[in-house]
TIVEXKOL-155594 format. One line per 5 residues: their letters; for each residue x, y, z of N, C-alpha, C, CB. Coordinates in steps of 0.1 Angstrom, whole numbers, padded with zeros to 4 digits. Glycine has a CB too. Layout:
// TIVEXKOL-155594
a	X:Y:Z:X:Y:Z:X:Y:Z:X:Y:Z  ...
END
This chain:
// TIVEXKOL-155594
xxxxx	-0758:0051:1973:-0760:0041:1983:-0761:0048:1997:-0749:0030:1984  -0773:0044:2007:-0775:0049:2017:-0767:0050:2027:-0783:0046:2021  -0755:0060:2034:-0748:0051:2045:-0754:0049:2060:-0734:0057:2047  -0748:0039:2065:-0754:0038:2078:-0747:0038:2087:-0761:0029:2079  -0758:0038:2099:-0750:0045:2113:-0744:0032:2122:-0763:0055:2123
xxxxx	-0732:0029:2126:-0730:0019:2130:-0739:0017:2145:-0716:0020:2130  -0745:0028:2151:-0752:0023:2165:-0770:0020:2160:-0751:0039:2180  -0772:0017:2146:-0785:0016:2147:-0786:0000:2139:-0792:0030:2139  -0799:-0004:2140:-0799:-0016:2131:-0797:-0011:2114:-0813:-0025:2134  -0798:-0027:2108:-0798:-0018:2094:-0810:-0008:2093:-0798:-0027:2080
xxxxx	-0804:-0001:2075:-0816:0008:2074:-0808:0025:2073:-0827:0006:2088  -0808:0032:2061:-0806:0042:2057:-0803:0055:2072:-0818:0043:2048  -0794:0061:2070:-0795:0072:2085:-0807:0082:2082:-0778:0085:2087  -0809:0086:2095:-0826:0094:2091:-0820:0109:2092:-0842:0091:2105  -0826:0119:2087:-0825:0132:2083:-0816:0141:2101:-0844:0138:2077
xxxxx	-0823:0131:2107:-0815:0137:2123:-0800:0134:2126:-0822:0130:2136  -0795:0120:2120:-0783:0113:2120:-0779:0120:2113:-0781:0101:2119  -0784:0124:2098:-0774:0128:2086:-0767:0142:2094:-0784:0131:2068  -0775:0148:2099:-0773:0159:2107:-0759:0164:2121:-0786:0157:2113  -0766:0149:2122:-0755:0147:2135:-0742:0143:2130:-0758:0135:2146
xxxxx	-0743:0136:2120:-0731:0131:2115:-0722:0146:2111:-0734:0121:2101  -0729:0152:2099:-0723:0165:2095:-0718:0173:2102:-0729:0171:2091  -0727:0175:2116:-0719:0180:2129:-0707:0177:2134:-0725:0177:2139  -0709:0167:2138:-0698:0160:2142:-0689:0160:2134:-0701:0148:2145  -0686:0162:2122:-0678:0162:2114:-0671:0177:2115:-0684:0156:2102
xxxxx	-0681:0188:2115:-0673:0198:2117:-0668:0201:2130:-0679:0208:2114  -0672:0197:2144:-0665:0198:2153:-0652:0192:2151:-0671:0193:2163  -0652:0178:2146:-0641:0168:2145:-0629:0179:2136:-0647:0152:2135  -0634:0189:2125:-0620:0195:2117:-0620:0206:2122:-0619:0198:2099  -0627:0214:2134:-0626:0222:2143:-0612:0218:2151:-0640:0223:2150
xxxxx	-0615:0207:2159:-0605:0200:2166:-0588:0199:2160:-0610:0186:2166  -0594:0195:2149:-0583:0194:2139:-0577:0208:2139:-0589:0188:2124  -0584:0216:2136:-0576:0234:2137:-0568:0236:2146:-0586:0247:2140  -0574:0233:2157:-0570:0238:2172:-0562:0232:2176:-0577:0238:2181  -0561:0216:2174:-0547:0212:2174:-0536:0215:2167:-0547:0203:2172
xxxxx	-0534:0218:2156:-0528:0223:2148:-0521:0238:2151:-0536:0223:2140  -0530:0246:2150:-0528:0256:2162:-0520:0258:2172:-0536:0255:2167  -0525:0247:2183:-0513:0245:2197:-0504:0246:2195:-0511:0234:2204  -0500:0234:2188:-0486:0227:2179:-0481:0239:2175:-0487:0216:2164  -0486:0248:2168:-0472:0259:2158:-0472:0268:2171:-0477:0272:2139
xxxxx	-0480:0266:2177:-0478:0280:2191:-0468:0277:2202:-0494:0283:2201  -0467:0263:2204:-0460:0257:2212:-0446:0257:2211:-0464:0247:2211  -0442:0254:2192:-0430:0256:2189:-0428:0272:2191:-0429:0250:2175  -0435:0276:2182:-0431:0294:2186:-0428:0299:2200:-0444:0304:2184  -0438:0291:2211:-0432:0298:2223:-0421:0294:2229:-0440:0298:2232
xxxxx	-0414:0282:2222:-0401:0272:2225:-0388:0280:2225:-0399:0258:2213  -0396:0289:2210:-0381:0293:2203:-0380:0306:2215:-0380:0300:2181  -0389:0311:2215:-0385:0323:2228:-0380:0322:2236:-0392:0330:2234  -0385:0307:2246:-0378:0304:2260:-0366:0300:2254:-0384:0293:2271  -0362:0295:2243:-0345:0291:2243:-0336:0302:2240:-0340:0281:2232
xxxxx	-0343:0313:2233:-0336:0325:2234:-0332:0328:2247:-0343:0336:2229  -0345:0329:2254:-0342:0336:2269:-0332:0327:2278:-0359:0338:2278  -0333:0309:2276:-0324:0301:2284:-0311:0304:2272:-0331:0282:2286  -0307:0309:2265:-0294:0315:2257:-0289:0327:2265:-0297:0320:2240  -0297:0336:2266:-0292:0350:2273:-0288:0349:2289:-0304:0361:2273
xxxxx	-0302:0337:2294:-0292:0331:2310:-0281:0324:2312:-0297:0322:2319  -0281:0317:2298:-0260:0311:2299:-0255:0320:2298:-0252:0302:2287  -0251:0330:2289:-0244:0339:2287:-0243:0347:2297:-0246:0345:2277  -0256:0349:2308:-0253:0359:2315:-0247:0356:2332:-0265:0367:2313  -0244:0341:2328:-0248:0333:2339:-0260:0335:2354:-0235:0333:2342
xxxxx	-0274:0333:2348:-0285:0334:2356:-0285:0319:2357:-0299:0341:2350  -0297:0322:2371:-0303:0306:2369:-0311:0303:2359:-0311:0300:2380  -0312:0291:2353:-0322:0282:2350:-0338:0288:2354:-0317:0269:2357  -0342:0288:2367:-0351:0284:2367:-0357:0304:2372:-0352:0268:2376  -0366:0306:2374:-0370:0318:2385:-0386:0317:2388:-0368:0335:2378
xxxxx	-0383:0309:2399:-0399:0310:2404:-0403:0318:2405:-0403:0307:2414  -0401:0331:2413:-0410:0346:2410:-0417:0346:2397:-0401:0358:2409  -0411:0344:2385:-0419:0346:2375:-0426:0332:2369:-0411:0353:2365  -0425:0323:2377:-0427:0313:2374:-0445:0311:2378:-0415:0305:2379  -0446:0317:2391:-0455:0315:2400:-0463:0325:2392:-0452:0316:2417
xxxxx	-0460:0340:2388:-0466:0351:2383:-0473:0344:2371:-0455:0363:2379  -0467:0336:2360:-0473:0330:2348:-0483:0318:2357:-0460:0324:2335  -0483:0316:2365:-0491:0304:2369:-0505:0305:2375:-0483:0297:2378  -0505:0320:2382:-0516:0328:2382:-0516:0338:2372:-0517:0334:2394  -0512:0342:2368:-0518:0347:2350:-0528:0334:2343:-0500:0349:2338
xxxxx	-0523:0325:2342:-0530:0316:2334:-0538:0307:2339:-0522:0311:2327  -0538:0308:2350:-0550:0303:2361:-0561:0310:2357:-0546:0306:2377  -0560:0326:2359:-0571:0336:2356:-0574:0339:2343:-0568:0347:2361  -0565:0339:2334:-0569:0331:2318:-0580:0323:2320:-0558:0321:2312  -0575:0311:2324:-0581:0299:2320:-0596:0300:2326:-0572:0287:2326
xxxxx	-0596:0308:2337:-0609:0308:2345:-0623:0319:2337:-0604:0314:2361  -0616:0326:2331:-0624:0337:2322:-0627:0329:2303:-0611:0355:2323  -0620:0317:2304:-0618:0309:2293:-0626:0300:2297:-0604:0304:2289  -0634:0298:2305:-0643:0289:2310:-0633:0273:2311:-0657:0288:2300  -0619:0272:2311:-0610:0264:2314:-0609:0256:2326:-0601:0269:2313
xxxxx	-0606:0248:2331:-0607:0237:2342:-0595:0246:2349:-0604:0217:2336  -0594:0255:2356:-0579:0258:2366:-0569:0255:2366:-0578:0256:2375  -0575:0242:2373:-0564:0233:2373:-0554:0222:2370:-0564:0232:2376  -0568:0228:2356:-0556:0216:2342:-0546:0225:2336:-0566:0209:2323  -0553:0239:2333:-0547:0249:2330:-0532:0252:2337:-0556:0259:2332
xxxxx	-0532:0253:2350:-0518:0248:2357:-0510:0239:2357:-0517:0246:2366  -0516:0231:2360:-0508:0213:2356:-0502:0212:2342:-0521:0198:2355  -0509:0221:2330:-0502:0220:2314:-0492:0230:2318:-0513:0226:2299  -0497:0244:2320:-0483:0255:2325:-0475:0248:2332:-0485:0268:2334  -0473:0241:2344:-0460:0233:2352:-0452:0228:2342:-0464:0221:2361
xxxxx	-0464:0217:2338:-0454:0207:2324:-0446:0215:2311:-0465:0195:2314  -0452:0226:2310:-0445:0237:2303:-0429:0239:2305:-0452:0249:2306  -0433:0246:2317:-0423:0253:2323:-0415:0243:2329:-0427:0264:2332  -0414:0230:2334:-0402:0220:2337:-0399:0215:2326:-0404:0209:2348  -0403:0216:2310:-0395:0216:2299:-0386:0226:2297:-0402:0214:2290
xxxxx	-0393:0239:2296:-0384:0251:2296:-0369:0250:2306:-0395:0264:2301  -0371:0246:2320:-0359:0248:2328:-0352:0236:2326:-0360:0252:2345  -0355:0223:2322:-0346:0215:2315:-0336:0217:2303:-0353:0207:2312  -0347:0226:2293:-0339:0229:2282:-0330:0245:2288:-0351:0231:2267  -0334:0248:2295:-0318:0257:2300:-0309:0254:2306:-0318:0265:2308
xxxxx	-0308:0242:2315:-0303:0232:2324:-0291:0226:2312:-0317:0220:2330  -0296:0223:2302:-0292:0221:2290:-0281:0227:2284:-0300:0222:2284  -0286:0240:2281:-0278:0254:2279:-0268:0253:2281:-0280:0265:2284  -0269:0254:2299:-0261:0262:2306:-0249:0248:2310:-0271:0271:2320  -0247:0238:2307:-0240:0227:2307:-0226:0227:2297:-0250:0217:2302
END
């Protein structure tokens, strides 16, 4: 049975839709990768900052160090810019990063 395209009237998809569809379908489990992806990377990079917010309880540091904070924020600014990435989404996700990170030390060190 022919399927059809929900933006067209009835009537079989034509060799260009079947196309597009298929496309679109591999972008769509592309997506799917990359999300996927994030996610285990995200956790992986979790476990490291709680190591590191473990070694600042113990050593009694602060929580937080802007110096290196600002250093990763132009690091990944310039990433993001050679990644053909938006800048300053690329920052705005690093911020939201890193005020999870000094919460979960904040945490720690409690």
């Amino acid at each position: 049975m022919p399927t059809r395209c929900s933006n067209r009237k009835a009537g079989p998809l034509t060799d260009d839709a079947t196309r597009a569809a298929k496309v679109l379908k591999e972008h769509r489990e592309s997506i799917d990768r990359l999300d996927a992806i994030l996610v285990y990377t995200l956790g992986e990079r979790f476990k490291h900052t709680q190591a590191v917010g473990r070694l600042k309880a113990e050593h009694d540091l602060p929580p937080s160090d802007p110096a290196r904070e600002a250093q990763q924020v132009a690091r990944l600014e310039d990433l993001a810019k050679r990644a053909d990435l938006d800048p300053e989404f690329a920052k705005a996700f690093l911020n939201f990063i890193i005020r999870e990170v000094i919460h979960h030390h904040e945490k720690q060190q409690s």
